[in-house]
N, C-alpha and C positions, 0 to 999 in steps of 0.2 A: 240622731244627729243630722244637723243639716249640711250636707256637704259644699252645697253651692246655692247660689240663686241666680238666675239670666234676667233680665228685664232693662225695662228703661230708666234712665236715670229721671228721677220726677221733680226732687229736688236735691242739693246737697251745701253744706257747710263746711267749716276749716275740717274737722276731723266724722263728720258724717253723713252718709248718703242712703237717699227715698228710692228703695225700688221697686218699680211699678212692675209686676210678675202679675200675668192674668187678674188683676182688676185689687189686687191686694198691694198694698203700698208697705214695704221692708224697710222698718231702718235699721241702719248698720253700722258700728262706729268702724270708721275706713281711715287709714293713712295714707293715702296717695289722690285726695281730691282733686288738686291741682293736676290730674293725669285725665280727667274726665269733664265731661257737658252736658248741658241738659239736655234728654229724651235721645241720650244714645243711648245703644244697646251693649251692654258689659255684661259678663260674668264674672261674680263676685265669690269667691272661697271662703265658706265661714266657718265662723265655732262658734257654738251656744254655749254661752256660760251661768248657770244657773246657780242664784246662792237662796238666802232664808229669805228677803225683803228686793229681788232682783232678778229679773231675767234680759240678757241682754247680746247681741250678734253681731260678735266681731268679723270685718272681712277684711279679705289680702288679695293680691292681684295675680296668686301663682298657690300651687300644693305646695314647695318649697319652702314661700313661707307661711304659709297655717303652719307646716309641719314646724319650722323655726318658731313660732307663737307657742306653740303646744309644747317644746322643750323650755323654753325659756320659763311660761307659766308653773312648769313642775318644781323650778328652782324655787326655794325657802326665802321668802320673803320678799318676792317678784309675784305682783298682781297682774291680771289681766290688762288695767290702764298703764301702768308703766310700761309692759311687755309694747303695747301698741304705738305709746308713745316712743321707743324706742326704734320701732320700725317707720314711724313717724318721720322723726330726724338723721334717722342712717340708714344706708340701705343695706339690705340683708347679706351679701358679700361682704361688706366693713364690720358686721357685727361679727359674722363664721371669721373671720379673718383675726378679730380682735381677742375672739376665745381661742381661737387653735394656738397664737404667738403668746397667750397668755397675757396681753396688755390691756392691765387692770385701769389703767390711766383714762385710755381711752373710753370703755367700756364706761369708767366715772364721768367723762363729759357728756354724756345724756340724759334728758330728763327724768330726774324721780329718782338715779341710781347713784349711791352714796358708794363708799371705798369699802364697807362690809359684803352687800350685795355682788359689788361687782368681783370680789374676790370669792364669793357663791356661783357663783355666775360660773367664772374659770373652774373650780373645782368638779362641780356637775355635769360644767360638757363640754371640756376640751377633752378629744377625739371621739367623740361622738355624736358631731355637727355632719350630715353629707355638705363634702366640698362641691361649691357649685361653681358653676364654671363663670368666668368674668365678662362675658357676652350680658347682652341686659335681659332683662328679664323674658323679652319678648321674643327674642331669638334662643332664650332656652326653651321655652314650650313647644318648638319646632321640632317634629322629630325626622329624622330622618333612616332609611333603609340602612341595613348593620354594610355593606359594601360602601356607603358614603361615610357612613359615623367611623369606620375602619380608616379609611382614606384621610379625613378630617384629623383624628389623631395621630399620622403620620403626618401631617405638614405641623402641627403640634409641634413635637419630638424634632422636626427641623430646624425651630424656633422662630415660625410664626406668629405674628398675633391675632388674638381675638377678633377684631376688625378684617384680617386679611383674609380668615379662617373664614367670618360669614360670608365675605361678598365670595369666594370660592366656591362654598357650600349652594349658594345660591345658582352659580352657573352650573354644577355636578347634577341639580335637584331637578335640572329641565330637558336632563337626559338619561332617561332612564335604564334599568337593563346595562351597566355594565359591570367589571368587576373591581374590587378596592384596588387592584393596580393600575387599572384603567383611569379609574377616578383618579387617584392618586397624580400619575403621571398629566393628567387633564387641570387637575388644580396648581402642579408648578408651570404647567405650562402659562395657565391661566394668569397668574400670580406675576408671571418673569413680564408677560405684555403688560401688566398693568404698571411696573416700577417702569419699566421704557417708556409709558408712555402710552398705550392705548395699543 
């Protein structure tokens, strides 16, 4: 299996993108075009999906969601295209959101998904989606030192948000070497200047 591919973007369409990887041109059927340009450099998360008359490389912009593509696709009468097109039109937080509350509803306003499937859907993997955190996508692939990601979950639990959480994380990550109470006490400090004001 393919896990990834890096390259430039060569060409791309509403739902597909050409990657140019050492002199070999990849297409890929992608749901997030609108997030990319020609002849930049991305790495793209795929799955090879192989049938009798077909071979074809789905990508995502994170492990998260291949791994979200790869539960969805196991559900009973949930294809590869619909699974993508799902990812398409919602993002992967509104879908894990939609199974976990069990809101079939929702789940039915997306393309290809009828009131059967989406009640498969809920059955198969509500609680066992990983809950991802509401930061976007780009700020979850960040990882940080377990004394910051410690600290970070403390201002959490103080009832923080997401937003306040990164630009935090962001000033902790440029001072390295200290400990989660450090941090900790550095990100309300951080946090109390920015509602005042600077």
């Amino acid at each position: 299996m393919i896990a990834f591919i890096q390259g430039k973007v060569a060409a791309y369409g509403a739902d597909w993108v050409i990657l140019d990887n050492q002199g070999i041109g990849w297409r890929i059927a992608y749901p997030h075009t609108d997030e990319i340009s020609l002849n930049q450099e991305v790495r793209i998360y795929t799955y090879m999906h192989i049938t009798e008359n077909d071979v074809a490389l789905y990508g995502f912009s994170s492990q998260e969601e291949q791994d979200l593509f790869i539960r969805l696709i196991a559900v009973k009468g949930l294809g590869p295209k619909t699974a993508m097109n799902m990812l398409g039109k919602s993002s992967m937080n509104n879908i894990i959101a939609a199974v976990e509350q069990g809101n079939v509803s929702a789940l039915k306003a997306l393309p290809g998904v009828g009131a059967k499937t989406a009640s498969q859907i809920v059955l198969d993997l509500k609680g066992k989606l990983i809950q991802v955190p509401s930061a976007s996508s780009k700020s979850e692939a960040v990882s940080y030192p377990p004394e910051i990601s410690d600290a970070l979950e403390g201002l959490k639990n103080l009832g923080y948000k997401g937003a306040e959480i990164n630009s935090a994380a962001k000033a902790m990550s440029e001072k390295p070497g200290l400990t989660s109470q450090q941090y900790l006490k550095m990100g309300l400090q951080f946090l109390m200047k920015q509602k005042l004001g600077g």
